[in-house]
Each structure stands twice: as structure tokens, then as C-alpha cells.
NUMIPA-984313 format. One record per atom (N, C-alpha, C, CB): x, y, z. Coordinates in steps of 0.05 Angstrom, whole numbers, plus 5000, padded with zeros to 4 digits. Glycine has a CB too. Example, Ala and Ser with C-alpha at 12.3 -4.5 7.8 and 13.67 -1.06 7.14 Angstrom:
2
526448865156/524649105156/526449345156/522649115181/525749555142/527349795143/525850015157/528249885114/
END
This chain:
86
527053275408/524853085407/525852855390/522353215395/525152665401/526652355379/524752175379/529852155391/525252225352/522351915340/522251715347/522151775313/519751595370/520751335377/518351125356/520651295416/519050955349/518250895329/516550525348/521150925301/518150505359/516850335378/513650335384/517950405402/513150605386/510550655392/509350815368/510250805418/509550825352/508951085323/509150925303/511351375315/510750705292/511250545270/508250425268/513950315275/507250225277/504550205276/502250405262/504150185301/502750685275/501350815266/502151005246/500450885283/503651045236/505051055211/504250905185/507650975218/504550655193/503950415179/501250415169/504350185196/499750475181/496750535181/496350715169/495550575203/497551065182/496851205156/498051215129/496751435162/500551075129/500651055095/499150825077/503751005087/497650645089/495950485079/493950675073/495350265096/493050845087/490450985078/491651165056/488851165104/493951295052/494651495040/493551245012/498251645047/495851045013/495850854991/493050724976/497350645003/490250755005/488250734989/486650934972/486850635002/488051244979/487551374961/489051344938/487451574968/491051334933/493351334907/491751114896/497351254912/489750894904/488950604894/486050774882/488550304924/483950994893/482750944880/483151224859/480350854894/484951364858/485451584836/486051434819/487351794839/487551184818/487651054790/485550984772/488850834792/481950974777/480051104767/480651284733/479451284791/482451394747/482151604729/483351524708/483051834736/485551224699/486451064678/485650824679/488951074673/485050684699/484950424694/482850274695/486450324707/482150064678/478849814689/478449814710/478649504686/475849804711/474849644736/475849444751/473049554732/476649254724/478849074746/481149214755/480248804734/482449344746/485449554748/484449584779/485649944723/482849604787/481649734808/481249604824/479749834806/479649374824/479449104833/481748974849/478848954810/483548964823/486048784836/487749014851/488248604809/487249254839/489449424867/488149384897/489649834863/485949384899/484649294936/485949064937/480749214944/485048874917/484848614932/488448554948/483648344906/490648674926/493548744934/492948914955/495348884913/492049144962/492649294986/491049175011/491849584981/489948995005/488748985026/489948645038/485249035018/492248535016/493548405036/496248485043/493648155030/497048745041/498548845067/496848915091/500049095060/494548915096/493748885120/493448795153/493048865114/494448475136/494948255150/498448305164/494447975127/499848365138/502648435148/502948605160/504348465134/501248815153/501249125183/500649095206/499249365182/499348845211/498548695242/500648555248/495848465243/501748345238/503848225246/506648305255/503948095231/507648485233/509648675244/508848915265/510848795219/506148995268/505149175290/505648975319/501549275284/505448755315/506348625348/508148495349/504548445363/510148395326/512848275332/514948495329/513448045311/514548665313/517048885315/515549155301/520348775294/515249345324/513649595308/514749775294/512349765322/517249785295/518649945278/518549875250/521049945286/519749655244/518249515217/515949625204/517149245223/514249585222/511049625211/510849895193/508649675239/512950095199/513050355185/513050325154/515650505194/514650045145/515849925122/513349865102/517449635131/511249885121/509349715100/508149885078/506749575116/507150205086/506550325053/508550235036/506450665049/511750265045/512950365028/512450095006/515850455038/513049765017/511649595003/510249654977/510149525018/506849695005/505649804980/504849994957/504649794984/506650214962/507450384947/508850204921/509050574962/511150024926/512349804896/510749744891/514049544895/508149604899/506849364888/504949544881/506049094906/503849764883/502549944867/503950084834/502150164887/506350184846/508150184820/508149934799/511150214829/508749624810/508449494793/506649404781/509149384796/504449424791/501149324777/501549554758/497549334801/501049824761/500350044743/502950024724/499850364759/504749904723/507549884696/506449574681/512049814715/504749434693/504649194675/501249324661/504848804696/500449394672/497249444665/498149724637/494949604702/499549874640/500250064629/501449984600/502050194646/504149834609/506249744584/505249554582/509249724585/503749364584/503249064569/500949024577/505248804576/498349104587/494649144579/494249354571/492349124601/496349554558/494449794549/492649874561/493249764528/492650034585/490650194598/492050454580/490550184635/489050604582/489750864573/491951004583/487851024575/
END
């Protein structure tokens, strides 16, 4: 069986965005309301890029949690080490 990603990357893409809006709202459990705030308002503009790479190249599109997986890491390292969240 071989991954064709042609047709699956898209939807890949999709479910690690959802995975990622959970990891967005367990951070609850340390961070402000804004902490919270600004992680949507970030996840929710890879959205736009999960569409665009879903019809110019779908394989790509697989790429996009991983994205937002960094840009989750990096909000929670600046909010952490330099705003003191709990």
C-alpha cells in the first residue's frame, strides 16, 4: 500500500490543524486569556495556507500542522520565558 499524498495531504493537513486546536486550547491550563486569544488568532491563519497549498500542491498541505506546531512552540517559549505565565 503507498501513501499517495496527492489525495491525503489535504486531509492530513486538516486533521493536524484540529489536533493543533486542541494542543491551543489545553494551554488553558497555563496561560491568559490572551495566551489564548492570540494562539487562535495564529492558528487560524494557517487556514488560509491549508487552502492554498490544498489546490496548488497537496502534498505540501501535509506541512502545515507541522508549521503550526513551531509557531505554537514559539508563542508558549516567549509567553513562558519573558511574560511569566505560570
Amino acid at each position: 500500500m503507498e501513501l499517495n499524498l496527492q489525495r491525503s495531504g489535504p486531509w492530513i493537513g486538516a486533521g493536524g490543524l484540529f489536533v493543533m486546536l486542541w494542543l491551543v486550547v489545553s494551554t488553558v491550563l497555563y496561560a491568559p486569556w490572551w495566551g489564548i486569544a492570540l494562539h487562535l488568532v495564529v492558528l487560524a491563519a494557517f487556514i488560509p495556507l491549508l487552502r492554498r497549498w490544498s489546490r496548488e500542491d497537496p502534498p505540501r498541505a501535509a506541512l502545515v500542522p507541522v508549521l503550526a506546531f513551531g509557531a505554537w512552540v514559539a508563542i508558549n517559549a516567549v509567553g513562558i520565558f519573558a511574560l511569566h505565565w505560570p
